[in-house]
N, C-alpha and C positions, 0 to 999 in steps of 0.2 A: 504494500500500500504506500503511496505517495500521500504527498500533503496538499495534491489537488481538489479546490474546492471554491468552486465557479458558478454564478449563474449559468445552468445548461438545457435544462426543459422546461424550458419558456416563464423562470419568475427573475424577476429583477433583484432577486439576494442568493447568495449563493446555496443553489440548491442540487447540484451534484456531489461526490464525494468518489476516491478511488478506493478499491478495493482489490487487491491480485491483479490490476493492472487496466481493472473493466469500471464505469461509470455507475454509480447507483446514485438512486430519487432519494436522494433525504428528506423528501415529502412523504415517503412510502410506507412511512410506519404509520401503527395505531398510537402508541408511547409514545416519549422523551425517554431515547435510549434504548429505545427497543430495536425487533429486526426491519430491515430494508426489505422490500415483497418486491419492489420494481428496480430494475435494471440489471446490468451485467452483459448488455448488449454490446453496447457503444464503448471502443475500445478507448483509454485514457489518451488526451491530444499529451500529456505530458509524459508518462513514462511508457506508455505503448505510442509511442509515437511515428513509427512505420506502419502500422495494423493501422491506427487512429487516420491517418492521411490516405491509405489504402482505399479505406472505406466510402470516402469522395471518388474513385476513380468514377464509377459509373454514371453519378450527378455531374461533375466538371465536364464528361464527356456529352455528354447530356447539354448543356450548357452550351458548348461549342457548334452542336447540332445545332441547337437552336437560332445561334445567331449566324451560320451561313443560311438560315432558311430564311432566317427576317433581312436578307443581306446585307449584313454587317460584314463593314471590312476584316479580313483574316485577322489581319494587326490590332486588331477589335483589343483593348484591355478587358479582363474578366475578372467578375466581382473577387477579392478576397474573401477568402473562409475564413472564419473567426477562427483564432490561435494559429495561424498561417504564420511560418518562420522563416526566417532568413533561410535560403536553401532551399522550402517547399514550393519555391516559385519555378523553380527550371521542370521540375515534375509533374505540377499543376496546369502549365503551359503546354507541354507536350501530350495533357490527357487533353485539353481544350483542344487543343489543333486536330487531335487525331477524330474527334468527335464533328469537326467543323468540314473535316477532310472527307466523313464518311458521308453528308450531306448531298456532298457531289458526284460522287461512288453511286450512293442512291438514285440520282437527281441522272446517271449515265446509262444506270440499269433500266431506270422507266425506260428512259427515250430508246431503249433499243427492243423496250417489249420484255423485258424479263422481271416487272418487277410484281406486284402484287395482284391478282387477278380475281 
């Protein structure tokens, strides 16, 4: 367990906590002091932090999808994720591009008749 302890599912006071490396709702008990029912999903942005960025691959790519389709330029900036670090940017970028790149892929496959029928 780390000593992360963040606003994370959605209140404005710190309401996650780490635990073996996974996010629990410290809203989730019945008590003060008791057990945690919800979380263990969402992997720590602080000490699981490859798992934790991981787990954007398929949003970010998502994300890049979306704005070759609104046609935004490639060089398009794309939103930071909250606890994004120095470093997470060259990785972040290459899920957006590759997401932005499948658009066209897509967008090649209709025009030649192979895509969804």
């Amino acid at each position: 367990m780390c000593d992360f302890t963040e606003p994370y599912f959605g209140a404005t006071y710190p309401d996650a906590c780490c635990i073996e490396g996974f996010l629990w709702d410290l809203d989730s008990c019945d008590v003060p002091g008791g057990p945690l029912y919800s979380g263990g999903e969402v992997p720590c942005p602080q000490c699981n932090r490859e798992a934790w960025l991981e787990s954007f691959k398929d949003t970010v790519e998502m994300m890049g999808y979306d704005a070759a389709e609104k046609k935004e330029p490639r060089e398009h900036k794309y939103e930071k994720i909250r606890f994004e670090q120095p470093g997470d940017e060259l990785k972040i970028r290459k899920w957006w591009l590759a997401g932005y790149d499948a658009f066209a892929l897509d967008q090649a496959a209709l025009a030649r008749g192979e895509g969804e029928k």
